[in-house]
Biotite code that builds the C-alpha atoms (Angstrom):
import biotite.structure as struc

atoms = struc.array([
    struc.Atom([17.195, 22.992, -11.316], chain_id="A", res_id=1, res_name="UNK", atom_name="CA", element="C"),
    struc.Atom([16.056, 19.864, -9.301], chain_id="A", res_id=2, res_name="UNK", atom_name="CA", element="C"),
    struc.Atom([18.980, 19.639, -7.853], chain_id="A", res_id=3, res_name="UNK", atom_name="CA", element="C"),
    struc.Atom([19.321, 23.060, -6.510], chain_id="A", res_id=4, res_name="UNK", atom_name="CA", element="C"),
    struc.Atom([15.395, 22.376, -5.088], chain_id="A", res_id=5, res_name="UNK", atom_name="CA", element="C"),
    struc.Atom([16.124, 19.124, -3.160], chain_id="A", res_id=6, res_name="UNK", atom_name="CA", element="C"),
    struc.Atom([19.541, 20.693, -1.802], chain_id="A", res_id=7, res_name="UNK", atom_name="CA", element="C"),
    struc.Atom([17.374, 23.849, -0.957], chain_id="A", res_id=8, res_name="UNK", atom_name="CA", element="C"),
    struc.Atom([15.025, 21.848, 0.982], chain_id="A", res_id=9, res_name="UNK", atom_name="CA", element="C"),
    struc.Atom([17.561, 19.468, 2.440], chain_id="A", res_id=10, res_name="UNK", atom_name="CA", element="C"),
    struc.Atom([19.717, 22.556, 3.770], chain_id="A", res_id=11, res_name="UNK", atom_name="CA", element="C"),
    struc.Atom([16.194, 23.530, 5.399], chain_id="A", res_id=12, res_name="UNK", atom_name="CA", element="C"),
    struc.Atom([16.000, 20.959, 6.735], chain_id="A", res_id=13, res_name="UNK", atom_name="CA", element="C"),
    struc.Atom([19.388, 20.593, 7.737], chain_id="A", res_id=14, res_name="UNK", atom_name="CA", element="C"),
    struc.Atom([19.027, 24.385, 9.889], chain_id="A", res_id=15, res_name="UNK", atom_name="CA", element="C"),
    struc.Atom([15.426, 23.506, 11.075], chain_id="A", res_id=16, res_name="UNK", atom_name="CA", element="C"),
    struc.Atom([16.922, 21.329, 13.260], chain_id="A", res_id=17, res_name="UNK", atom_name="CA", element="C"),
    struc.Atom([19.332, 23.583, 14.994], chain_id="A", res_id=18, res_name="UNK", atom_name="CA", element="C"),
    struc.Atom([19.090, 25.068, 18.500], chain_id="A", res_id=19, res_name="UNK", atom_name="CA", element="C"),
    struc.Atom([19.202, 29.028, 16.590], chain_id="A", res_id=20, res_name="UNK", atom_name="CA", element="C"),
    struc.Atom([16.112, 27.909, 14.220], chain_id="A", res_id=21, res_name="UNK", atom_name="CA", element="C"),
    struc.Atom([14.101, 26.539, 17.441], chain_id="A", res_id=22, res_name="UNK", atom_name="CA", element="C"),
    struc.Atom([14.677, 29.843, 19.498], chain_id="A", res_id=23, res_name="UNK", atom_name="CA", element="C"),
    struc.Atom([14.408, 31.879, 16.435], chain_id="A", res_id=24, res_name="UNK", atom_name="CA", element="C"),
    struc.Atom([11.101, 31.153, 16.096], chain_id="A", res_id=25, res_name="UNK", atom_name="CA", element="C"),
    struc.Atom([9.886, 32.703, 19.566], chain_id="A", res_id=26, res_name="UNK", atom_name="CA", element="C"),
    struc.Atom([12.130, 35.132, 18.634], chain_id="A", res_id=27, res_name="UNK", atom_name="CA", element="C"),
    struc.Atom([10.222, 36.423, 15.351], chain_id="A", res_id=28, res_name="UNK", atom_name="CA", element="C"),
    struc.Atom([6.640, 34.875, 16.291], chain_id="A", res_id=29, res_name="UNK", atom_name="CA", element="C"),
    struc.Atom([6.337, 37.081, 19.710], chain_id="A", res_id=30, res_name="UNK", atom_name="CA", element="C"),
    struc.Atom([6.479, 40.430, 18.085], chain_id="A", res_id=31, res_name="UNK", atom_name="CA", element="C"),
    struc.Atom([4.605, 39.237, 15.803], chain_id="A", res_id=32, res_name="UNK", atom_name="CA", element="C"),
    struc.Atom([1.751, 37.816, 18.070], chain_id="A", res_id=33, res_name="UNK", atom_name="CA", element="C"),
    struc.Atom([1.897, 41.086, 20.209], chain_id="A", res_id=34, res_name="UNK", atom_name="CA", element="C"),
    struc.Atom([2.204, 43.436, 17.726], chain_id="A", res_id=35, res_name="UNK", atom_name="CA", element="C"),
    struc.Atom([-0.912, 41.781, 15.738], chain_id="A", res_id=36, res_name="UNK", atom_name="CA", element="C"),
    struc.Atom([-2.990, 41.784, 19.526], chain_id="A", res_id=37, res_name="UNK", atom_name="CA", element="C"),
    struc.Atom([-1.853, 45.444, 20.233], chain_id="A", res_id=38, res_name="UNK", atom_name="CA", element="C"),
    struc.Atom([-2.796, 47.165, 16.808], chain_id="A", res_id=39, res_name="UNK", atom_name="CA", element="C"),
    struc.Atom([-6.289, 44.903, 16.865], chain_id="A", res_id=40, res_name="UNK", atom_name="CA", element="C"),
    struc.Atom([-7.569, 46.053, 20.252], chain_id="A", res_id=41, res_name="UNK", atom_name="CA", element="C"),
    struc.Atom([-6.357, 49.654, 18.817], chain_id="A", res_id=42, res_name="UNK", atom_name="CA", element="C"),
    struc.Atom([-9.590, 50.029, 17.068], chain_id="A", res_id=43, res_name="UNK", atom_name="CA", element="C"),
    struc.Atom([-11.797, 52.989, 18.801], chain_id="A", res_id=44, res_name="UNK", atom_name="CA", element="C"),
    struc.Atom([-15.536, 50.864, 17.444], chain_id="A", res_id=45, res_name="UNK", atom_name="CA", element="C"),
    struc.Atom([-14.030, 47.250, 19.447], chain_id="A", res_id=46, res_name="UNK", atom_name="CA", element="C"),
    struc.Atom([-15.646, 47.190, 22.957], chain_id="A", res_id=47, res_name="UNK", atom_name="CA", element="C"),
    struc.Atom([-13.373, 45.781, 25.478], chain_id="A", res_id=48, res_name="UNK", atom_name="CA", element="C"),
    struc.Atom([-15.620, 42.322, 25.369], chain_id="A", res_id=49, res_name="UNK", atom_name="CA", element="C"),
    struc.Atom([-15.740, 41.984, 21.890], chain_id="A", res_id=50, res_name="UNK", atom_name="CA", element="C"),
    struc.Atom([-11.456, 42.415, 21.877], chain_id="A", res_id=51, res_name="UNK", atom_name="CA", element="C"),
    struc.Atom([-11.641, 39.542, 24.836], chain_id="A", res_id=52, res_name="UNK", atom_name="CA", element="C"),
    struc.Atom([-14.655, 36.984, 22.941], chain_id="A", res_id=53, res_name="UNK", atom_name="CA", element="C"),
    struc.Atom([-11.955, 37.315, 19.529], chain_id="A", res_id=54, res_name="UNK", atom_name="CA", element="C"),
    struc.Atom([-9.222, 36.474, 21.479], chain_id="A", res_id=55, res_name="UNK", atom_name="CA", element="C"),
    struc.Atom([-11.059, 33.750, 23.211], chain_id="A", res_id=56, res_name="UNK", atom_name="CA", element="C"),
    struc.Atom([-12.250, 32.416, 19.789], chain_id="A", res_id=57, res_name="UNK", atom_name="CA", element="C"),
    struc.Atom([-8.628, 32.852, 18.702], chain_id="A", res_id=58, res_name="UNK", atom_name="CA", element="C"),
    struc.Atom([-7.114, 30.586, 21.340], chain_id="A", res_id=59, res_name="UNK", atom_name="CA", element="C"),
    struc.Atom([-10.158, 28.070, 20.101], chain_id="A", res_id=60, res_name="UNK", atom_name="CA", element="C"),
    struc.Atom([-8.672, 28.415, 16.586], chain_id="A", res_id=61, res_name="UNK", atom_name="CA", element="C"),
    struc.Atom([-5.196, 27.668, 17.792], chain_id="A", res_id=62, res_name="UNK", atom_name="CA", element="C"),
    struc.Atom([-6.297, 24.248, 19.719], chain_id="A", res_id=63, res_name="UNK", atom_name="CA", element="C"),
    struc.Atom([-7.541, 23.087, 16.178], chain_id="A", res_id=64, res_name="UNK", atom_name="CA", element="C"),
    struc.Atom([-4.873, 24.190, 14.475], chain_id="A", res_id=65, res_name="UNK", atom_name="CA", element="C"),
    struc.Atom([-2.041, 22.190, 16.233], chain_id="A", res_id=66, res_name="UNK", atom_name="CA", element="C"),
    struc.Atom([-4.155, 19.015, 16.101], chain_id="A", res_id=67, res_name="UNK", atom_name="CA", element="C"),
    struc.Atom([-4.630, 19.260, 12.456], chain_id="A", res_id=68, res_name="UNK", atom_name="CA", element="C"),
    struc.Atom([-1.131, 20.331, 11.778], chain_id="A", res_id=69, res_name="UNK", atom_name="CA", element="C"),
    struc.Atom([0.403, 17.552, 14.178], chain_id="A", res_id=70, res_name="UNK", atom_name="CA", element="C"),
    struc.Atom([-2.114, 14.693, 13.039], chain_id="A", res_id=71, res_name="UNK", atom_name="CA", element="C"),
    struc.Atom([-2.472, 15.120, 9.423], chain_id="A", res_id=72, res_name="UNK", atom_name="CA", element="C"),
    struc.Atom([0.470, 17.151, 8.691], chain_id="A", res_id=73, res_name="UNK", atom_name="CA", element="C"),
    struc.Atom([3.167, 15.959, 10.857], chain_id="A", res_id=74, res_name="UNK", atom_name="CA", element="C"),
    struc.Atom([1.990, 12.675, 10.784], chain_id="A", res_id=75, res_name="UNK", atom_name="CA", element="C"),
    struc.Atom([0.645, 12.755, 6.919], chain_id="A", res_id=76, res_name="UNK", atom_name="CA", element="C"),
    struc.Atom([2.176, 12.844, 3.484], chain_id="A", res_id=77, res_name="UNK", atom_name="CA", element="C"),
    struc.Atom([4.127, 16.341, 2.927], chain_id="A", res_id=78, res_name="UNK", atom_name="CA", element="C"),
    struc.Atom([7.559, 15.028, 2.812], chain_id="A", res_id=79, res_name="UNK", atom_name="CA", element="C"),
    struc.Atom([9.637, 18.193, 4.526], chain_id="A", res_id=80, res_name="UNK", atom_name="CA", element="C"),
    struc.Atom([6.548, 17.730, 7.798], chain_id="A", res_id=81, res_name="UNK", atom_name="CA", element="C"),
    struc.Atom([6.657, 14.781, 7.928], chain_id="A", res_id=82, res_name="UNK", atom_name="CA", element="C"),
    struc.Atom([10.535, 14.106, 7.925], chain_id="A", res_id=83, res_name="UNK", atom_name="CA", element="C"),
    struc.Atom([11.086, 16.916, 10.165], chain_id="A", res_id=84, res_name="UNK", atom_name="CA", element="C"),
    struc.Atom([8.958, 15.354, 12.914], chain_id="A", res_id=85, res_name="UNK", atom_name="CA", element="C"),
    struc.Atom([9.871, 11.868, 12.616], chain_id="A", res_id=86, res_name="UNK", atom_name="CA", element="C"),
    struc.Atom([12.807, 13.285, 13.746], chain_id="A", res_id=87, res_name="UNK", atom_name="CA", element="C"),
    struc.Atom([11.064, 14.544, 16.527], chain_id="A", res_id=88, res_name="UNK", atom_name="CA", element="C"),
    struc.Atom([10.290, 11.426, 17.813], chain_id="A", res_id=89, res_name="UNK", atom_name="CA", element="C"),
    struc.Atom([13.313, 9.903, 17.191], chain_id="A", res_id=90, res_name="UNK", atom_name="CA", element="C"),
    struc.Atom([15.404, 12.297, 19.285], chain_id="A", res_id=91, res_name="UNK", atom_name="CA", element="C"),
    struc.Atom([12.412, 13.951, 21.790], chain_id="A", res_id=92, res_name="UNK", atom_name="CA", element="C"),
    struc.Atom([15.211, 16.116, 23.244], chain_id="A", res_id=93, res_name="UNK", atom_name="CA", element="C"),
    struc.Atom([16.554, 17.501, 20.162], chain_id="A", res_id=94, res_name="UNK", atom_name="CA", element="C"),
    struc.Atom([15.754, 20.717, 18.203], chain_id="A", res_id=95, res_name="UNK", atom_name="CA", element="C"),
    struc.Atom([13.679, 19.627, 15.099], chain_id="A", res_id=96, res_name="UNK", atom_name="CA", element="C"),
    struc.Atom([11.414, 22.408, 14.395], chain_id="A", res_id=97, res_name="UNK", atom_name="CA", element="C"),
    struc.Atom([9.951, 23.915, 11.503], chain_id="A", res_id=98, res_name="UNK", atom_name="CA", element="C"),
    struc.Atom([12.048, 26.086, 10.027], chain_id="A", res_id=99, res_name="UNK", atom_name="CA", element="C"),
    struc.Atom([11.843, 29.464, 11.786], chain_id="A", res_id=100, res_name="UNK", atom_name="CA", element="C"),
    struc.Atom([10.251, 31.916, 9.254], chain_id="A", res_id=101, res_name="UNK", atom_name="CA", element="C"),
    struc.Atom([7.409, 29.316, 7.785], chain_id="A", res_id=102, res_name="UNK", atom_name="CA", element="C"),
    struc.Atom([4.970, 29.749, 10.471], chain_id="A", res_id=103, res_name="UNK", atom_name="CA", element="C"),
    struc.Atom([5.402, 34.075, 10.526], chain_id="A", res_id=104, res_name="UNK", atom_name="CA", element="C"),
    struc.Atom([4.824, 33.454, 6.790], chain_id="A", res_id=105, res_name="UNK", atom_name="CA", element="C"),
    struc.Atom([1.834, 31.480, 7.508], chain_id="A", res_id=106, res_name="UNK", atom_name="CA", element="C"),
    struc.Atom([0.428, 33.738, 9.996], chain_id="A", res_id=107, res_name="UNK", atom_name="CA", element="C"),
    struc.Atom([0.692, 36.492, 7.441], chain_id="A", res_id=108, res_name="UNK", atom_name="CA", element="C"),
    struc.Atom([-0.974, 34.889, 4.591], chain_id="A", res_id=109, res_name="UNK", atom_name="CA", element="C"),
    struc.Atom([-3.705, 33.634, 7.325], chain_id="A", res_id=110, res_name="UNK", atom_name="CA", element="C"),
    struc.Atom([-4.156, 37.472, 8.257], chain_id="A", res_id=111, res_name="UNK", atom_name="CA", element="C"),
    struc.Atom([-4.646, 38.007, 4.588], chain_id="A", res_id=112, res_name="UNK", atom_name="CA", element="C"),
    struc.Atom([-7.185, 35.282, 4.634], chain_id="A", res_id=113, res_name="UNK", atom_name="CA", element="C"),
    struc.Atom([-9.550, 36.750, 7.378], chain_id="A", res_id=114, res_name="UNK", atom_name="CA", element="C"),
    struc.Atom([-9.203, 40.047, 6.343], chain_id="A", res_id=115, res_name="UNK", atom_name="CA", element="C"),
    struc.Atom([-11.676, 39.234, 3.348], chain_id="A", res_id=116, res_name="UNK", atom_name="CA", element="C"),
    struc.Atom([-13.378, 37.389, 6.169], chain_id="A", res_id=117, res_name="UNK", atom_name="CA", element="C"),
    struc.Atom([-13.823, 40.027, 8.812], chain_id="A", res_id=118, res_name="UNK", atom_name="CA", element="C"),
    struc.Atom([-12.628, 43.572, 9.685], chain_id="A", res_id=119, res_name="UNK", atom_name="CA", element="C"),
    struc.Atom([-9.203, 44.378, 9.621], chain_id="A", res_id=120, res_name="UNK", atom_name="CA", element="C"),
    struc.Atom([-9.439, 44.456, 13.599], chain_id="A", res_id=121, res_name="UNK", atom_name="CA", element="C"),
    struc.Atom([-10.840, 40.674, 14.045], chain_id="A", res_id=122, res_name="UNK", atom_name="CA", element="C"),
    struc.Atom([-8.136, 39.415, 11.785], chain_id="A", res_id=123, res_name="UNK", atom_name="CA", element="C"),
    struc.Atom([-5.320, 41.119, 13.637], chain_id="A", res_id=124, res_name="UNK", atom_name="CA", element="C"),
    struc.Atom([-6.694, 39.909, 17.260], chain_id="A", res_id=125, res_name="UNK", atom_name="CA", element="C"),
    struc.Atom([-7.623, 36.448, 15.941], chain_id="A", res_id=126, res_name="UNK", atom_name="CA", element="C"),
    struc.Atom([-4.022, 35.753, 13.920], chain_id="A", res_id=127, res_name="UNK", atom_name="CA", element="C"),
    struc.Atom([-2.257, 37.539, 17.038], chain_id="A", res_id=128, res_name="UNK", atom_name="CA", element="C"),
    struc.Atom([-3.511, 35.271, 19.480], chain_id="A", res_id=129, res_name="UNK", atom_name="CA", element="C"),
    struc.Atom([-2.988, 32.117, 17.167], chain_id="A", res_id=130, res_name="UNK", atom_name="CA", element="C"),
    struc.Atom([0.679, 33.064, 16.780], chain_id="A", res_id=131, res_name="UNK", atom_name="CA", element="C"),
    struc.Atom([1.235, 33.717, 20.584], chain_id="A", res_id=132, res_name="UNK", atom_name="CA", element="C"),
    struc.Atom([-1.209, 30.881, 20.852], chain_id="A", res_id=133, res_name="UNK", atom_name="CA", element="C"),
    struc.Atom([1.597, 28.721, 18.543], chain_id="A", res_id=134, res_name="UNK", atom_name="CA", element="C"),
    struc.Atom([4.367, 30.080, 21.007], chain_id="A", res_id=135, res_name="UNK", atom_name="CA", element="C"),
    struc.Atom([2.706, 28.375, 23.876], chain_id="A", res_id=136, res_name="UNK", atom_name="CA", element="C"),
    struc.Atom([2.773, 25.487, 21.724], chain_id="A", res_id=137, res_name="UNK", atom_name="CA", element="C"),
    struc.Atom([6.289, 25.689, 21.747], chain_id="A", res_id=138, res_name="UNK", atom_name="CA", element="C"),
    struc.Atom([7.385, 26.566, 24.851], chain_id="A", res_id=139, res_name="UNK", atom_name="CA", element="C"),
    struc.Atom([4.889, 23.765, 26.496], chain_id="A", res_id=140, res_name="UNK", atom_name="CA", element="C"),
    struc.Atom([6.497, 21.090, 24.001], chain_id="A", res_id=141, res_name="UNK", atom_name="CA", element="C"),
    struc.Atom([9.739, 21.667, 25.199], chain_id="A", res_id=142, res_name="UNK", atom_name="CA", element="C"),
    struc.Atom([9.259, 21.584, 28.716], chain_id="A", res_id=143, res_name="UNK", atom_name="CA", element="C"),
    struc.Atom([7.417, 18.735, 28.630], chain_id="A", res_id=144, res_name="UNK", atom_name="CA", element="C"),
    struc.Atom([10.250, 17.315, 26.999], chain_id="A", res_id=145, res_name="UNK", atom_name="CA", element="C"),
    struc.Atom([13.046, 19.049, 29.347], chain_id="A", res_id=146, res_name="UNK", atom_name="CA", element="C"),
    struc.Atom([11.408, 18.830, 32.599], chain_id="A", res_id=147, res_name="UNK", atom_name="CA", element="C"),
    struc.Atom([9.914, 16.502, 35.060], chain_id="A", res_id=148, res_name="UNK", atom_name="CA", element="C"),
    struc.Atom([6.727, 17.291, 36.785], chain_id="A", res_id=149, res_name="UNK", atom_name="CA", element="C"),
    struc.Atom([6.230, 16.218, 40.567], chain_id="A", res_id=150, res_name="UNK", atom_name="CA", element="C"),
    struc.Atom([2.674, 14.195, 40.862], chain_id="A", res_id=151, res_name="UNK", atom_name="CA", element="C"),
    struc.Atom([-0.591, 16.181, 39.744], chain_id="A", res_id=152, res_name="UNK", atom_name="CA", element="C"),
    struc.Atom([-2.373, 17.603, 36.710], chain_id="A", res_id=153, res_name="UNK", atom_name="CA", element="C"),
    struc.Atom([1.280, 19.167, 35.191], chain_id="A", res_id=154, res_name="UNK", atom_name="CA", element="C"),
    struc.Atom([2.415, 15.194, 35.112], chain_id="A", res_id=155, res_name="UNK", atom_name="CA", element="C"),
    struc.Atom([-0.752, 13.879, 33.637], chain_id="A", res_id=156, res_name="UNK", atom_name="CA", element="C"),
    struc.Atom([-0.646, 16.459, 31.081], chain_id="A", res_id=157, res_name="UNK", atom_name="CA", element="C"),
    struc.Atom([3.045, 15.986, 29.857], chain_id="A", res_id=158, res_name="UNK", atom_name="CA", element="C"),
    struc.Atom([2.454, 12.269, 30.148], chain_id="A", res_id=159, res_name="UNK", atom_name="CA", element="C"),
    struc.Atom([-0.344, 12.750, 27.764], chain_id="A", res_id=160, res_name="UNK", atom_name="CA", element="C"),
    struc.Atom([1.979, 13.906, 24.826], chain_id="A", res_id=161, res_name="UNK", atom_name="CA", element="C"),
    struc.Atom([4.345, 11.415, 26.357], chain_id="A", res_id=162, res_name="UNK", atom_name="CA", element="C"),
    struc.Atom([2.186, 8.798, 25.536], chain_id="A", res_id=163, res_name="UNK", atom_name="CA", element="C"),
    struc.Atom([1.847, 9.962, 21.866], chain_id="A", res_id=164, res_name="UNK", atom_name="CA", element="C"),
    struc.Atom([5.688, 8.445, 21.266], chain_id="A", res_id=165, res_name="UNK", atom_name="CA", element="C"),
    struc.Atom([4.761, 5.397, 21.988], chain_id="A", res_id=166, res_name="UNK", atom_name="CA", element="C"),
    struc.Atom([1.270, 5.211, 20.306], chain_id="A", res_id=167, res_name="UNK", atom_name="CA", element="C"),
    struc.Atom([1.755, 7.965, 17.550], chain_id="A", res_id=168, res_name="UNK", atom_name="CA", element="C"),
    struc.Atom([-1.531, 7.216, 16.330], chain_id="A", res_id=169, res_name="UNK", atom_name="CA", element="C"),
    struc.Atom([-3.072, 9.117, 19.302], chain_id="A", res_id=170, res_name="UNK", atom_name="CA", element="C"),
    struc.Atom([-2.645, 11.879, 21.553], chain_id="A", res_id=171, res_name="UNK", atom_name="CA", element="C"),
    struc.Atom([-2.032, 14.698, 18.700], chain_id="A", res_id=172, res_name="UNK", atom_name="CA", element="C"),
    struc.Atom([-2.783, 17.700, 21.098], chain_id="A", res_id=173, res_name="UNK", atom_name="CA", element="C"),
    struc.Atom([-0.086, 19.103, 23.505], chain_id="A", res_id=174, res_name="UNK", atom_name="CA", element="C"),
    struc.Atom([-1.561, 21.844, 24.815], chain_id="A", res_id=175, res_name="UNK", atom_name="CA", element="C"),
    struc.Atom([-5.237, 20.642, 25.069], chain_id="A", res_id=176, res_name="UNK", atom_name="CA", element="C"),
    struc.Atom([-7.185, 17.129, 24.649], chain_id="A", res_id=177, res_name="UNK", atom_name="CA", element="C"),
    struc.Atom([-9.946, 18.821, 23.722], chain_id="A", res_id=178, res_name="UNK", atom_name="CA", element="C"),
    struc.Atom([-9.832, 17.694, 19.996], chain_id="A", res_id=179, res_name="UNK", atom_name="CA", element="C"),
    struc.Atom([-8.332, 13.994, 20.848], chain_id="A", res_id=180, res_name="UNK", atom_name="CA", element="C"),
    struc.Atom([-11.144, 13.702, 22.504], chain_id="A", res_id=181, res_name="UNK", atom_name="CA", element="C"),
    struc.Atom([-13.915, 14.864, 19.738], chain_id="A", res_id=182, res_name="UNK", atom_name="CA", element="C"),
    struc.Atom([-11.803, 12.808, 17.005], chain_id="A", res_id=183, res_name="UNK", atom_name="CA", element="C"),
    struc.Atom([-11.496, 10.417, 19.313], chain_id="A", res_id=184, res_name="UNK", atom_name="CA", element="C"),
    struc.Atom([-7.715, 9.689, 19.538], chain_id="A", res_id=185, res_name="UNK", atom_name="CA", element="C"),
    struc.Atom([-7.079, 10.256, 22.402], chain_id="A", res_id=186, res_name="UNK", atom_name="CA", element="C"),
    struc.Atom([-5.366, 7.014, 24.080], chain_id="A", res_id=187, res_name="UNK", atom_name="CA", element="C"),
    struc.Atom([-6.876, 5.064, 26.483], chain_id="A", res_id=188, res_name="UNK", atom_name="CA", element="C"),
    struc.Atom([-5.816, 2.483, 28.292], chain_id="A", res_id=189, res_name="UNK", atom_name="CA", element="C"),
    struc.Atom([-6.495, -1.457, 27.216], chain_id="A", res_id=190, res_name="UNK", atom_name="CA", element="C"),
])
């Protein structure tokens, strides 16, 4: 039975790194994200501000949640992470991803999570706008990686994940400083 769970996980990881698992992702996480947003803001008691302050605090949620995934995750002790993105930063241009269907799973059981939290409502918005939140992730990783930026704040902020392959003890957050900058790791200059 070992066997069959380290081939599992090695044929995982095997796909995850495939041009089909990296688009698949957007590709189930989008419906997913809008679908979660849409039947949220469906709710007749939800004022238009209260469906706008949850998604706010939802994009909040997201920030933290790709620092802590990238920095203690990614760059921690759970084998299948932490292979997957070392190969990441050994081939920046490639297609190492997780593998498609982990973070819709995760997204679910988070929904499941804040629904003993919070109304059904909140849960749907906040999860929703993580997951499209995640997608923006993804899409701003690889263009950073893909494209070059003329001069001006695009540059400075693909240099700043740019940076993190050559110091990969800073610079955790692609789409935001913010939490570099509270946990201070965010790399300055000597």
């Amino acid at each position: 039975m070992r066997r069959l769970t380290n081939a599992t996980l090695d044929n995982i990881l095997k796909m995850s790194q495939t041009p089909a698992n990296y688009w698949g992702e957007f590709i189930l996480d989008i419906p997913v994200g809008i679908f979660l947003i849409y039947e949220g803001s469906q709710n007749a008691d939800s004022h238009p501000v209260q469906v706008i302050v949850t998604i706010l605090i939802g994009l909040f949620l997201f920030s933290f949640i790709e620092y802590f995934f990238h920095r203690w995750l990614f760059h921690g002790s759970m084998r299948i992470m932490v292979e997957g993105h070392s190969e990441h930063h050994a081939n920046p241009l490639g297609y190492s991803g997780l593998p498609f269907f982990l973070p819709a799973l995760v997204l679910m059981g988070l929904v499941g999570v804040f629904m003993l939290l919070l109304p059904m409502n909140y849960s749907f918005l906040l999860v929703g706008t993580i997951a499209l939140g995640y997608v923006a992730y993804g899409l701003s990783h690889f263009i950073i990686h893909h494209f070059r930026f003329r001069p001006g704040l695009a540059r400075r902020w693909a240099a700043n994940h740019h940076i993190h392959h050559f110091h990969p003890e800073t610079n955790f957050g692609v789409t935001t400083p913010l939490w570099d900058i509270v946990f201070k790791t965010l790399y300055v200059r000597k």
